[in-house]
N, C-alpha and C positions, 0 to 999 in steps of 0.2 A: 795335425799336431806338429808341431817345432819339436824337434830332439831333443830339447834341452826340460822339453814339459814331462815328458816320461819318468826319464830320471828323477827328476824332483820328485814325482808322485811315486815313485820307487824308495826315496829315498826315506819322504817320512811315512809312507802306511806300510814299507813290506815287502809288495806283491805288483802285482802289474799283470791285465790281463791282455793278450793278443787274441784277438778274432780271425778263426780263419789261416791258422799259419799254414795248415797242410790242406793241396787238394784231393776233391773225391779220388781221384786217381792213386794218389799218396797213402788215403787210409787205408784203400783196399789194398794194394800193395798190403803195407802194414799189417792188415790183417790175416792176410794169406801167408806169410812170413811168420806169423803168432803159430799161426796153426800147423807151419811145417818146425818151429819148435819144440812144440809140443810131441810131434812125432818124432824129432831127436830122441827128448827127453826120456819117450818110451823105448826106443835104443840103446839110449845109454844105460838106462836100469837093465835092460837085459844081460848085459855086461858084466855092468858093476864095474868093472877093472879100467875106467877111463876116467880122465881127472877132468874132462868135461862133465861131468855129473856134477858134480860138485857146486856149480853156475846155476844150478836148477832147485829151487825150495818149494818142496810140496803144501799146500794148502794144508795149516798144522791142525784146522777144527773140521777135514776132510774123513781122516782115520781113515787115509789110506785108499784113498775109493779111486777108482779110476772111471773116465767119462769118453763112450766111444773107442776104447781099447786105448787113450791114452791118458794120463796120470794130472791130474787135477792140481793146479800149480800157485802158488802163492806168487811167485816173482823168478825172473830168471836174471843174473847177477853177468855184467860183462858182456850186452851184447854188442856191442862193436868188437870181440874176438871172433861172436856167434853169429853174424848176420851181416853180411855186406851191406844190405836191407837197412838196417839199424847203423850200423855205421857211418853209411852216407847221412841218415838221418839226423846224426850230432851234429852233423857240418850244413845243414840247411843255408843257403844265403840268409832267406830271413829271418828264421832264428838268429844264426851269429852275430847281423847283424843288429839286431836290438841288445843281444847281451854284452857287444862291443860297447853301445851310446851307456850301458847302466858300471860298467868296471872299468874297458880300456881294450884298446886294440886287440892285443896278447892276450890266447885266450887258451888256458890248457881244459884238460878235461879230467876230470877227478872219478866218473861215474856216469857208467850208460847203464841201465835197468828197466826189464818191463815188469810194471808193479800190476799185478792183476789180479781180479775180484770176482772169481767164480759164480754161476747163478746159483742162487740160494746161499752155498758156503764160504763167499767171500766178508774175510774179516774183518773186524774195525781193525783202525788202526791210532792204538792211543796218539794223546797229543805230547808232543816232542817236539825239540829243536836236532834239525839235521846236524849242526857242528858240535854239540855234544858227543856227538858220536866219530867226526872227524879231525885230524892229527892236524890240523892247518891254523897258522895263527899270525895275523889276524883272523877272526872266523869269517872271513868277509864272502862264501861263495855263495854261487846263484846258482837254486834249482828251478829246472823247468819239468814241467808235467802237461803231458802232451794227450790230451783224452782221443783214443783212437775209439771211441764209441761215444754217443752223450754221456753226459757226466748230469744226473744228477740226486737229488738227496735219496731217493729212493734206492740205487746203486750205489751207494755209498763214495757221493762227488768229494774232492777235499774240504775239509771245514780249517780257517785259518784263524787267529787274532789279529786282527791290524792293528798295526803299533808293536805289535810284542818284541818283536827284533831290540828295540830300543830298551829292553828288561834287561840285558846281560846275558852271559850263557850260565844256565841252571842244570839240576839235575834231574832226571828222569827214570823210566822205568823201562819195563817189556813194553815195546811199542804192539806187537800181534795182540788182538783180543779176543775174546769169543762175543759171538753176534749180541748178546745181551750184555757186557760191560761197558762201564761208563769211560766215556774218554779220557776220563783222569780222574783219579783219588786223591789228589791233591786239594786242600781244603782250601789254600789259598788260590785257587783261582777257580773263578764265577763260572758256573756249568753254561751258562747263559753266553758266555761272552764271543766264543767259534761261533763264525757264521759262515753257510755252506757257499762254494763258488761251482755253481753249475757251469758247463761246459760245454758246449756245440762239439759235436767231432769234429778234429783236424783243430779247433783251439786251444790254446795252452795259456797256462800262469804261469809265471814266475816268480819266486820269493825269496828273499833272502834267508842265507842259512841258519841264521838266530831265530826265526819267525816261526813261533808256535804254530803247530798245524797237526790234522788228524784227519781220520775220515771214519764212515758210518758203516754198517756192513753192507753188502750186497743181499737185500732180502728179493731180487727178483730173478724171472725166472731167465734171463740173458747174462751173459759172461759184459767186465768192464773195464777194457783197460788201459793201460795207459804207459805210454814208452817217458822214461825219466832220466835224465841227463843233469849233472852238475857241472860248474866250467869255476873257473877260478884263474885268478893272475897271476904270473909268476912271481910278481913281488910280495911272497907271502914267505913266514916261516914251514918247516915241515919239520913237525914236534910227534913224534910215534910214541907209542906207548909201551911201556919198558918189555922188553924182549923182540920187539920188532925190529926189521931191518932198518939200517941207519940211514938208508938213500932209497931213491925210487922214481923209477923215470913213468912220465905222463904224456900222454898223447899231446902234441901241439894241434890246436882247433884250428888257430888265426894266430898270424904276425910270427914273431921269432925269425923274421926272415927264412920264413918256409923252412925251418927247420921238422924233423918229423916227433922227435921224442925230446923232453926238454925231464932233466932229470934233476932233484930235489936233496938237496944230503944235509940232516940231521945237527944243526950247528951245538 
């Protein structure tokens, strides 16, 4: 493929899939990393008194259940603070470099997270656009979702709209579901129209941050998950939302002349 084909096919469906970005070596890594989280996590609840907990969101249709003596997890928020593992992972060569050919050199990083789908009590997750939820504007960033196990509909793989980016940014609701609710109560848009992107371990999407997308729950009996990263350019506004701090410094991924922290203030 010419570099210039991606983009395009980036620009008007959405998404864009890579085959294959991480190898066997990489998942496992990855998943040995998940599972020494996990027994953070169970640390840090013993505690209580650490502001790492915090980074840690319990699987909310769990009711508290713990799996193996450790605590059954919806997502862990910030691991490039939590995971040298994960951190090197934002910076993959080729990751960056595909998310370079689709925005631009300069490349910060707005969000490292593992979103993950418990066996059995992993939840849907309604359909949303990411930048309704984030302070940047133009809403222009690129999430990646990196399946560190197969990804697909029975494990509740992503379901996206292609096209939908091209809608505007809308509103939305509680993105967490319970295993039986519909991806959206929204009347204006066709139940029919998300279709699922299954996933090879170690391959990833990516979509733009407009781009409607959701996922289905985990009704099997294996955990599923997937390391999630957003990257954005710095030629963006940074618009918080009233009581938040007026500036905010973001990791530099690529470019800035190797700069390490490229900081954001509230015009």
């Amino acid at each position: 493929m010419e570099p210039r084909e991606p983009k395009a096919f980036f620009e008007d469906r959405g998404y864009l899939v890579v085959d294959d970005l991480l190898s066997a070596d990489e998942i496992e890594q990855s998943q040995r990393e998940i599972q020494r989280l996990h027994r953070l996590a169970a640390d840090l609840e013993a505690r209580e008194d650490d502001p790492r907990l915090g980074h840690f969101q319990r699987e909310p249709f769990a009711k508290d259940e713990n799996s193996n003596g450790v605590p059954v997890l919806r997502k862990i928020e910030n691991t490039r603070q939590l995971s040298p593992h994960f951190a090197d992972l934002s910076a993959h060569p080729r990751l960056v470099a595909t998310v370079q050919n689709l925005i631009g050199d300069d490349l910060l990083l707005f969000r490292s997270t593992l979103m993950l789908k418990p066996a059995f009590h992993g939840s849907a997750h309604a359909l949303h656009q990411d930048s309704a939820y984030w302070p940047m504007e133009p809403p222009t960033l690129i999430t990646v979702s990196i399946a560190l196990d197969d990804a697909t509909p029975a494990n509740g793989c992503i379901k996206i709209i292609p096209c939908s980016h091209h809608w505007g940014l809308q509103d939305w609701g509680h993105i967490a579901q319970d295993q039986d609710a519909p991806l959206t109560t929204r009347d204006d848009i066709d139940q029919s129209a998300p279709i699922d992107v299954p996933l090879r371990a170690g391959s990833a999407v990516l979509f733009h941050s407009l781009m409607v997308h959701g996922s289905g729950p985990n009704q099997t009996d294996r955990s599923r998950n997937t390391a999630l990263y957003a990257y954005f350019s710095p030629h963006v506004r940074y618009v918080p939302r009233a009581g938040a701090a007026r500036e905010k410094a973001f990791p530099v991924v690529a470019g800035l002349d190797g700069a390490r922290e490229h900081t954001l203030v509230a015009s």
